[in-house]
NUBA-652040 format. One record per atom (N, C-alpha, C): x, y, z. Coordinates in steps of 0.1 Angstrom, whole numbers, plus 5000, padded with zeros to 4 digits. Layout:
N
XYZ/...
// end
This chain:
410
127014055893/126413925888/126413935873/126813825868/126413755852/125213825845/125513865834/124213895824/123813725821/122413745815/122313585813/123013525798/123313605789/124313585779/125513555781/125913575793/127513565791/127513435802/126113385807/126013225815/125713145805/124413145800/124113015788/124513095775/125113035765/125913065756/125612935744/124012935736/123912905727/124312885715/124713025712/124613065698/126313085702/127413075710/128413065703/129012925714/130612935712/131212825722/131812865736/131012775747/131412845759/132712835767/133112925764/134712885769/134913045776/134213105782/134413235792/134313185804/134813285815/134913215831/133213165835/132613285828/131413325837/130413175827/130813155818/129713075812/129912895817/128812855818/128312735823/129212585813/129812505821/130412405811/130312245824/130112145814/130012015823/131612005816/132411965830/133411905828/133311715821/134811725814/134511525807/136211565810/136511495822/137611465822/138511395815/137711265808/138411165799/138911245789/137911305781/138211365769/139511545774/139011535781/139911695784/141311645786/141211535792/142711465793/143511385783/142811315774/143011285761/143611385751/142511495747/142811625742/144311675746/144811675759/145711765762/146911655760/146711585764/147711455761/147911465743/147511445736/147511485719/148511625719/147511765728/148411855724/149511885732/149711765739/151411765743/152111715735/151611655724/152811545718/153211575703/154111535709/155411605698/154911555682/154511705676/154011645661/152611615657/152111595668/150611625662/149611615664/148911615652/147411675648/146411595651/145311695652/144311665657/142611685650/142011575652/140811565644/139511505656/138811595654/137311595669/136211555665/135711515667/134411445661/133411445669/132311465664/130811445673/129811515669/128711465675/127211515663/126811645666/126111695656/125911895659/125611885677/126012015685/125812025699/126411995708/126911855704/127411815717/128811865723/129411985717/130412075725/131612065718/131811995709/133311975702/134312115703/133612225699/134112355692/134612395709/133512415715/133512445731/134912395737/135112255736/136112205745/137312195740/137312255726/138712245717/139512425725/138512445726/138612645724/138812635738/137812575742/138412595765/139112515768/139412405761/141212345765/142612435762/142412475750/143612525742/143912685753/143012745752/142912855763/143612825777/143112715781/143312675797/145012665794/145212555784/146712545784/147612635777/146612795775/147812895768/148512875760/147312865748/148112825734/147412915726/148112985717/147813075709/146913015697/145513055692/144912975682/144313065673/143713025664/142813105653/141913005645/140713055650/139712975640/139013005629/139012925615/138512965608/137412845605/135812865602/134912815597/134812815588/134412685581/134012615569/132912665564/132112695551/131512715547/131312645532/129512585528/129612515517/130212525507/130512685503/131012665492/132512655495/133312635506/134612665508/135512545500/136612605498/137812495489/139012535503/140212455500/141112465508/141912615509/141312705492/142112805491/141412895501/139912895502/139313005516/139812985523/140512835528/140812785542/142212865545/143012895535/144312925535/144313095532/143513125527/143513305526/142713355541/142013255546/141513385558/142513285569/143113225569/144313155580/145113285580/145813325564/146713435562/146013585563/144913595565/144213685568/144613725584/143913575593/144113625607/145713625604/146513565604/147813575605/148713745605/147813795594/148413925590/148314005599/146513995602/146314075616/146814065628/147613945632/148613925645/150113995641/150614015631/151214105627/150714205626/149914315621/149714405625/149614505636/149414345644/148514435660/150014365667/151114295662/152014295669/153014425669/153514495658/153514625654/152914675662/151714715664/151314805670/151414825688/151614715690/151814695706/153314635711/154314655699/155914635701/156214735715/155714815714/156014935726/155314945737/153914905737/153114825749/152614725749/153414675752/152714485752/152014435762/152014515773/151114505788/150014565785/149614645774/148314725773/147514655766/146014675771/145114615768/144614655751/144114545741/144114595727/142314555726/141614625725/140114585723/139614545713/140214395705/140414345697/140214215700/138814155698/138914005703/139613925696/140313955684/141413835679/142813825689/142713945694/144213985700/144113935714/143013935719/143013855736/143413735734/142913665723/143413535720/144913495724/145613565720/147313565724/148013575735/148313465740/149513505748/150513605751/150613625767/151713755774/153213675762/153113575760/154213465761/154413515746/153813495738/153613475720/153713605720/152913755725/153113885724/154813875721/155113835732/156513945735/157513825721/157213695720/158113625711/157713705695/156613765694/156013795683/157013975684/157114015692/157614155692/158814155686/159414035684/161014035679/160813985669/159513955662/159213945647/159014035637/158914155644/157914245636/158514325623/160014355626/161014405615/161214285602/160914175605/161214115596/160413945602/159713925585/158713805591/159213735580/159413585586/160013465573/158713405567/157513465567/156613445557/156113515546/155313445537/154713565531/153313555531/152513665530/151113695535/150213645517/150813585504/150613505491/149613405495/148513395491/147713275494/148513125490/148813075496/149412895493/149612825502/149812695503/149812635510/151012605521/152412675513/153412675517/153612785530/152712875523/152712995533/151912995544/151012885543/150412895559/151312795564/152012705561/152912645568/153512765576/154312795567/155312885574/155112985579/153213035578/153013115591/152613095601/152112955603/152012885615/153212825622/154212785615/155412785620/156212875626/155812985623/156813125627/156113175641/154513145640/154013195651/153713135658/153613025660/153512915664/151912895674/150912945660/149712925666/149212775660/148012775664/147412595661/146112695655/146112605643/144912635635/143212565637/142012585641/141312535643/140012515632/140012445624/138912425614/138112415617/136912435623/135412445628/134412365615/133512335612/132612285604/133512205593/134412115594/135012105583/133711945575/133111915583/131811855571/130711935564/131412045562/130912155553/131612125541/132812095541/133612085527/133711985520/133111995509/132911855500/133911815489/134711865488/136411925477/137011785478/137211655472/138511575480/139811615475/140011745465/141211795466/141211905474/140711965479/140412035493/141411995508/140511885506/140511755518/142011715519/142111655503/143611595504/144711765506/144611885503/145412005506/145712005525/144411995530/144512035541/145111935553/145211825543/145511665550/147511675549/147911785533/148911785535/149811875543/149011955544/149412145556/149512015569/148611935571/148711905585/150111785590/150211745575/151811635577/153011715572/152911815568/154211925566/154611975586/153111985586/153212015606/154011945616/153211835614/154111715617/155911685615/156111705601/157411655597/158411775599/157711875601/158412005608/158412085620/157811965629/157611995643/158612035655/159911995646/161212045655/161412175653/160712275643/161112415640/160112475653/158512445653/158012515665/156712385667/157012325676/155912195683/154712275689/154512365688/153112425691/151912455677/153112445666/152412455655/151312355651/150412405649/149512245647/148312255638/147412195635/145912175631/144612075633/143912165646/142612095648/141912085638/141311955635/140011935628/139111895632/137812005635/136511955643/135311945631/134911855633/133811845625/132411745627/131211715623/130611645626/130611495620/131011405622/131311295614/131411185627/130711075617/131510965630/132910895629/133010915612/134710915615/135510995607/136810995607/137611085602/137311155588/137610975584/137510945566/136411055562/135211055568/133811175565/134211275561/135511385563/135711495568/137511515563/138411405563/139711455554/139511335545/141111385534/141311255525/142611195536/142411065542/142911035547/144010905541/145110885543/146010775537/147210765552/147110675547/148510575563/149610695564/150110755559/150510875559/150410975572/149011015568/148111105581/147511075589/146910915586/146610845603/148110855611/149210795605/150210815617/150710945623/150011055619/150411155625/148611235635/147911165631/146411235641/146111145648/146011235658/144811195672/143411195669/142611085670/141111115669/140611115677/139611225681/139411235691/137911235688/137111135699/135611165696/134311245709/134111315709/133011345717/132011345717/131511235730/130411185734/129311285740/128011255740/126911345748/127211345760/126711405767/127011375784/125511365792/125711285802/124611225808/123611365812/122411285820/121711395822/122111435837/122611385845/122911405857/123911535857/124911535844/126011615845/125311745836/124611735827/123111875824/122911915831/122411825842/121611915855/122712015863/123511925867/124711955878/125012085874/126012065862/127212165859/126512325853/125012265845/124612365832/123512405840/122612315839/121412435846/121412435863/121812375872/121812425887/122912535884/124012495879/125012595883/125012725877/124012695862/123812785853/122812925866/121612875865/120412935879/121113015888/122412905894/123012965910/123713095907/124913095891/125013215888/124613335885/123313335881/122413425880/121613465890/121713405899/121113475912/119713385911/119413275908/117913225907/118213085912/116513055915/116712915920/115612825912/115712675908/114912625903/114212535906/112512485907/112812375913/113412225906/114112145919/114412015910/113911925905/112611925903/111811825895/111811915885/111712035882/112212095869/113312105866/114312095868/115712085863/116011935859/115311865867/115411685863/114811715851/113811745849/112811695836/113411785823/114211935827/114812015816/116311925815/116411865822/118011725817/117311675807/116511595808/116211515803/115711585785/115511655786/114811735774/115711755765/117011745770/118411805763/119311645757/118711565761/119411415752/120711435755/121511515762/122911485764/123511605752/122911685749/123611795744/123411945749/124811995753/125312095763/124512235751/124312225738/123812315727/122312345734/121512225740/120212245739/120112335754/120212265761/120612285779/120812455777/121812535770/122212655772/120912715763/120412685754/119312735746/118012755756/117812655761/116812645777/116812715782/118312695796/118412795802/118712955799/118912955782/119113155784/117613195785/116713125777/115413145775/114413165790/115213015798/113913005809/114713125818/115913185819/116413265832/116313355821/116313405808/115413545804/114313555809/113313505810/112313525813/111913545831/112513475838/112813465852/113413635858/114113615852/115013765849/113713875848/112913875838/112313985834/110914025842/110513895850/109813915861/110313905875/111213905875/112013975891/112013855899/112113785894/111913615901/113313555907/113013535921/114213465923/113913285923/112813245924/112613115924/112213085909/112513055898/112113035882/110212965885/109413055878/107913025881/107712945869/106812815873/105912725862/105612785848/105312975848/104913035835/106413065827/107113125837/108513155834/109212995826/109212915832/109612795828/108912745811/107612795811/106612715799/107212835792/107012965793/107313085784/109013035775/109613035782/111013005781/111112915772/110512775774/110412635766/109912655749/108712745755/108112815740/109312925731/109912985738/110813045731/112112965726/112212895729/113512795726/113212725714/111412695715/111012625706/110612725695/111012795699/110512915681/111912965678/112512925686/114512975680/115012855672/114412765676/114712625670/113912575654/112512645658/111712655648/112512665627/113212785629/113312795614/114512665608/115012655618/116112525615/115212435610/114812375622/114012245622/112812185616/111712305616/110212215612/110412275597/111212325587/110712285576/111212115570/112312075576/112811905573/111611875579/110711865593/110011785597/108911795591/108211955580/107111875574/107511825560/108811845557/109111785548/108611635549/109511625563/109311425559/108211395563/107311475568/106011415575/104811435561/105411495547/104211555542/103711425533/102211435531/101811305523/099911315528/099511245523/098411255524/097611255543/096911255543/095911295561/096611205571/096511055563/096010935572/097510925575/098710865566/099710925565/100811015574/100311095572/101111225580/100411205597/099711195597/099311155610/100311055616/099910915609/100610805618/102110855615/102410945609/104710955601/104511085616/103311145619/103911225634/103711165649/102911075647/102710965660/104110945659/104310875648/105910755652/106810865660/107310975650/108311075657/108211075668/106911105675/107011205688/107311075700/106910945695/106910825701/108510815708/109310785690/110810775694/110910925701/110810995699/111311125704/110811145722/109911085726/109711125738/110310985748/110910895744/111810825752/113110855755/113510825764/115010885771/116010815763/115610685758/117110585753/116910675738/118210615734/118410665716/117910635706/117610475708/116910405702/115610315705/114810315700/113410235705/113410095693/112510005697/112409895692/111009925684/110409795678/109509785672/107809785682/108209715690/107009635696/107009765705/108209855709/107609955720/106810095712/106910125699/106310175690/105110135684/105010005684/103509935681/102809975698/103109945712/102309925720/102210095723/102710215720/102610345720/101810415710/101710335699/100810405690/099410325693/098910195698/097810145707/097110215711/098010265722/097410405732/097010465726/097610535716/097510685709/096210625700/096010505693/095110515686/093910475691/093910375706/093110345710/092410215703/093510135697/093109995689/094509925689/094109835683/095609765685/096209745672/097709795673/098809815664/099809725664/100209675652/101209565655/102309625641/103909585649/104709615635/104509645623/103809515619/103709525604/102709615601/101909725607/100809765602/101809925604/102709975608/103310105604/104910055601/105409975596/106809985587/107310015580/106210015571/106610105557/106710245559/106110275570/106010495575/107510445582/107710395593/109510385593/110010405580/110010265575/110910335559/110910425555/110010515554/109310625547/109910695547/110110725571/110910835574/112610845571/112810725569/114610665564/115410695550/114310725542/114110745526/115310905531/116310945518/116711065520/115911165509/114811125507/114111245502/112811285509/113111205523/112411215536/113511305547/114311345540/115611415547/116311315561/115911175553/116811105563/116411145582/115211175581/115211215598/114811125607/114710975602/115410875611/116210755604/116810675614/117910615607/117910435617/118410355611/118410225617/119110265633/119110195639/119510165652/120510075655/121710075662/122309975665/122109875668/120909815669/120209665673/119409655664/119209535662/118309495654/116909575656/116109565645/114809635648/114609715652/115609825657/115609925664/115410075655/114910185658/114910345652/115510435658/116110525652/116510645663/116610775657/116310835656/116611025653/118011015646/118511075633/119511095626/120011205635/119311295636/120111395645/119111445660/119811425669/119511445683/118911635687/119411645683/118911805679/117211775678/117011715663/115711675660/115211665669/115511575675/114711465680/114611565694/115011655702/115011725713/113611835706/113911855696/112711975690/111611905691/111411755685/110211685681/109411665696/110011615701/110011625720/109511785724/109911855723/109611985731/108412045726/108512025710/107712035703/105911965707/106011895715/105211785716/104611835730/102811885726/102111935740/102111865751/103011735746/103111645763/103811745772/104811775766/105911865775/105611935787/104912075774/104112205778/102612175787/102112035791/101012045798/101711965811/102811875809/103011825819/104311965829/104512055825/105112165830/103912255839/103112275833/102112365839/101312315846/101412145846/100312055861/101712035872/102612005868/103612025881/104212105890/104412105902/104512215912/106512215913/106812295906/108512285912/108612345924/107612435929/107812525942/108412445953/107812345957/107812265968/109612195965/110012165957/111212105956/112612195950/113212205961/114212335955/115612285955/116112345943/117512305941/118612395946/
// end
């Protein structure tokens, strides 16, 4: 049986047999349709969580493509991007050398599993002599991605703020393109958080005609439940009940980041009291831990934007927890007026908390909410947020510990 680290997979991207993934067939088929086609490149999009890195890394795998990923970092320019490319590059030379004479033997080197039986052995007839050079330039990661015919994966690329950066990496990726008859496996993902491309390269008619944009969406809560936490539980030998697994979907907004943060926490603790059925304390214990892993990210922006005088900071944490504990993305005015009513036990009308919306919108409020696609509408700038503000919120933690999952089993 599964350690619970190697089922829910937080803190990296889950692309091992044993770890928990909701299938999106649209997008997996899109993706692979892109890296069938002759010439090119590829750009991923979608808000922190929702899996981008995940399904770049367990597609390319599935279809046996040799890759190397390098992460962005704030202070990065295109030349980091290009010396640790030629970095990994070197060490696939190295360790092809070293395994010219066993290439069936196992190398205990997680860059080296990465590679193909296939690319091994094409790589073994490189090793006396390589048409690149290991020179940081731009020219040279061409040509060492061409020679080896790996696909480069940029991870965080809305980390990089350079537009001569931007415009470098925009040209590596149409030299790819325009030299795709030397090796059509050669290529470069660009994953990043952005709603559109433009956010993340210097883009010109040029390089739209050679990228695929691909965007990924959140995924419902039905497919949370299903794929991540039942299937997550079943592999670990535990069972949960389903009014608790419904209500831990829902907690996750459609991101596969939160769901695995949950479930390592709630089946650690399940785990550590010998529990085959996940108990109501195991469940709250778990929630609380997720919410103190989340903690150093998140609540210093939230008292940032919440800080201001008594009266203030009060109604700027009503509103949050308001939007945050509804299921849609966005909430309206009047359903925020008739929610803080309750809460205040008087009657609330728009105009008497609008200015604390604005407040929260201001970016020296760190932007932690933002207009809504409909008129009059609010929503959480980042979903992440808005899952902490929510969990964060003793509705949660009291409505977990008055409900019975025993009686309803998944």
């Amino acid at each position: 049986m599964p350690h619970v680290q190697d089922v829910f997979t937080p803190c990296s991207p889950s692309i091992t047999r044993t770890s928990v993934w909701a299938p999106r067939a649209i997008n997996e088929e899109l993706f692979a349709r892109a890296l069938n086609t002759h010439g090119r490149q590829i750009c991923v999009l979608g808000e922190t969580g929702v899996g981008k890195t995940s399904l770049v890394l367990r597609l390319l795998r599935q279809l046996d493509r040799s890759y190397i990923v390098v992460s962005c970092d704030r202070s990065f320019s295109a030349k980091d991007i290009f010396e640790k490319t030629l970095d990994n590059l070197k060490i696939l030379k190295i360790k092809s050398k070293q395994s010219s004479t066993e290439l069936d033997g196992e190398l205990k080197t997680s860059f080296w599993t990465f590679i193909s039986t296939r690319m091994r052995s094409a790589l073994k007839d490189q090793v006396e002599q390589t048409p690149w050079s290991e020179k940081v330039s731009k020219e040279n990661v061409i040509d060492g991605l061409l020679s080896t015919g790996m696909t480069l994966v940029i991870d965080d690329m809305e980390k990089m703020h350079c537009p001569t950066s931007k415009g470098l990496l925009a040209d590596c990726a149409k030299a790819l393109s325009d030299r795709a008859n030397v090796n059509p496996e050669a290529r470069i993902i660009f994953v990043g958080i952005a709603k559109n491309a433009s956010e993340i390269l210097d883009l010109d008619a040029s390089i739209k005609s050679r990228l695929s944009l691909q965007r990924i969406p959140v995924i419902d809560s039905k497919a949370v439940q299903q794929f991540l936490f039942e299937e997550g539980f079943r592999r670990l030998g535990l069972r949960c009940g389903a009014n608790y697994v419904f209500a831990l979907s829902n907690y996750c907004f459609g991101l596969p980041k939160i769901a695995h943060m949950l479930g390592f926490h709630i089946a650690t603790r399940a785990k550590n009291n010998n529990e085959e059925m996940v108990s109501s304390e195991s469940l709250r214990d778990g929630i609380i831990d997720a919410i103190q892993e989340m903690t150093p990210e998140f609540e210093p922006d939230l008292l940032h934007a919440i800080r201001s005088n008594s009266k203030s900071k009060k109604y700027c944490k009503h509103i949050l927890e308001i939007i945050a504990e509804n299921t849609s993305e966005e909430v309206d005015n009047r359903y925020i007026a008739k929610k803080l009513s309750e809460r205040l036990h008087t009657t609330i009308v728009p105009a008497d908390f609008s200015s604390w919306v604005s407040f929260l919108k201001k970016p020296e409020r760190r932007n932690i909410l933002q207009n809504g696609e409909a008129r009059g509408t609010h929503k959480f700038t980042s979903r992440l947020m808005k899952s902490y503000v929510y969990l964060k919120s003793m509705g949660v933690l009291q409505g977990l510990s008055t409900s019975d999952g025993r009686n309803n089993r998944s």
